[in-house]
N, C-alpha and C positions, 0 to 999 in steps of 0.2 A: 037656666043657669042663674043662681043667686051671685053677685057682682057685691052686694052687701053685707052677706056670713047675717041674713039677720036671724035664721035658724041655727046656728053655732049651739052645740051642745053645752049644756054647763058643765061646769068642771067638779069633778068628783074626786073623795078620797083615793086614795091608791091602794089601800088597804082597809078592810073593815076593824070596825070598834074592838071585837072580839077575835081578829087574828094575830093577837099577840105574839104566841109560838114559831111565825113567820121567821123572826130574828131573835134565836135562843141567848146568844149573849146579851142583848140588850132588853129580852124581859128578864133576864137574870139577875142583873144590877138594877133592872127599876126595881123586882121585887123586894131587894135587898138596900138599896139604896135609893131609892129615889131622887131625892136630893141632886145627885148627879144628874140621871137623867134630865130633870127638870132644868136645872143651871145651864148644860149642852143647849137643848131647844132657845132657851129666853135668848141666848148670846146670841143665835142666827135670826131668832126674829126680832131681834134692837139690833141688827145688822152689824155687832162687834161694839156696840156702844157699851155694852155692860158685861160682863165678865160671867164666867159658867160660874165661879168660886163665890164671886158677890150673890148669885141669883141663887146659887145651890144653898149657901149658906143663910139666907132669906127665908127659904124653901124650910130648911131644914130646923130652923128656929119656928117655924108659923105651925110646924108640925107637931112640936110639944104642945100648943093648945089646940089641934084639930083646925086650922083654919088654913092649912094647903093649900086644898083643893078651891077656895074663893082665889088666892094669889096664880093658880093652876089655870082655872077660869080666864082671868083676862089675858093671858098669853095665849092661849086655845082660839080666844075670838081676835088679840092680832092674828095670828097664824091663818084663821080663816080669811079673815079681811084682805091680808095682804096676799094670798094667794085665791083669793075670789070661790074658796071652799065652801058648803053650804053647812047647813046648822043639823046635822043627824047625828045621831037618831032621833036628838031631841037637842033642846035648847043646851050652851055650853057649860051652864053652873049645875043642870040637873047630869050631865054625865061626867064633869070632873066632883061631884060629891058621891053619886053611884059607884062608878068604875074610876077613880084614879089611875089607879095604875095600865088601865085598857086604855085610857085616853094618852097616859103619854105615850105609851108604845106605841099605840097610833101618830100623834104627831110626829115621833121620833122619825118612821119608818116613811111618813110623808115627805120629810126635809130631804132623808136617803133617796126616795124616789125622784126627788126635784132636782139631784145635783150635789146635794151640800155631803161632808160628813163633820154630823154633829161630835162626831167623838175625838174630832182634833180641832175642834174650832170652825173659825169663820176667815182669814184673813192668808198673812205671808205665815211662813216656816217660825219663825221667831213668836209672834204669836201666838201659833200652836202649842209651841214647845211649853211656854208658858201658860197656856189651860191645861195641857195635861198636867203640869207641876200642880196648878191649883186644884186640879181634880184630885189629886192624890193627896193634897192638904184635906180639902173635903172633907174625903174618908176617914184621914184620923182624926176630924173634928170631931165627927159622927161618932166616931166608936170610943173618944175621950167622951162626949156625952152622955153618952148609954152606960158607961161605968158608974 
């Protein structure tokens, strides 16, 4: 009998890179929005410190010159860090520049597996209510853009 766990398995994805399709609505909106998705994640992993609306919009600005997926990147390796995740399939800037949108679906679906729902927030009711309002600012930012 180990008394010390010092063979304790490491902790793994919940989900592969490539199981996207797992959670239809939420590859539906990465596909299409990103931004949101992205903004959802950052907010649970600065544990409510910064807002889906601030990060989405971040997001969503870094994406007119192609540089997402770096700003993508460092939320990817918090997320590993603070849940002791390992670096697959490969190191975190080569598959948030590869596969964006597989990587957030991935994280998305990890935060789902651990507890949280990323698509109301992180905190009380009032909070909520208030990311979902911002996420739906978001989206007409989004689409006043792309006009």
């Amino acid at each position: 009998m180990n008394i010390f766990n010092l063979h304790r398995p490491k902790p793994e994805w919940s989900v592969g890179l490539c199981q996207c399709f797992n959670d239809i609505p939420t590859c539906c909106i990465t596909c299409l929005l990103p931004c949101i998705t992205f903004g959802r994640i950052a907010e649970i992993v600065d544990e409510g410190q910064t807002s889906c609306f601030n990060q989405g919009c971040v997001y969503g600005l870094l994406m007119m010159v192609q540089f997402q997926w770096l700003y993508s990147c460092i939320y990817r390796e918090k997320m590993r860090k603070k849940f002791s995740l390992p670096e697959q399939p490969c190191c975190d800037c080569c598959v948030n520049f590869c596969c964006e949108l597989c990587a957030l679906c991935q994280e998305h679906a990890e935060l789902k597996a651990r507890g949280f729902d990323p698509s109301i927030g992180t905190y009380n009711e009032l909070y909520q209510f208030h990311c979902y309002n911002q996420s739906y600012l978001a989206v007409m930012l989004f689409v006043v853009l792309l006009s």
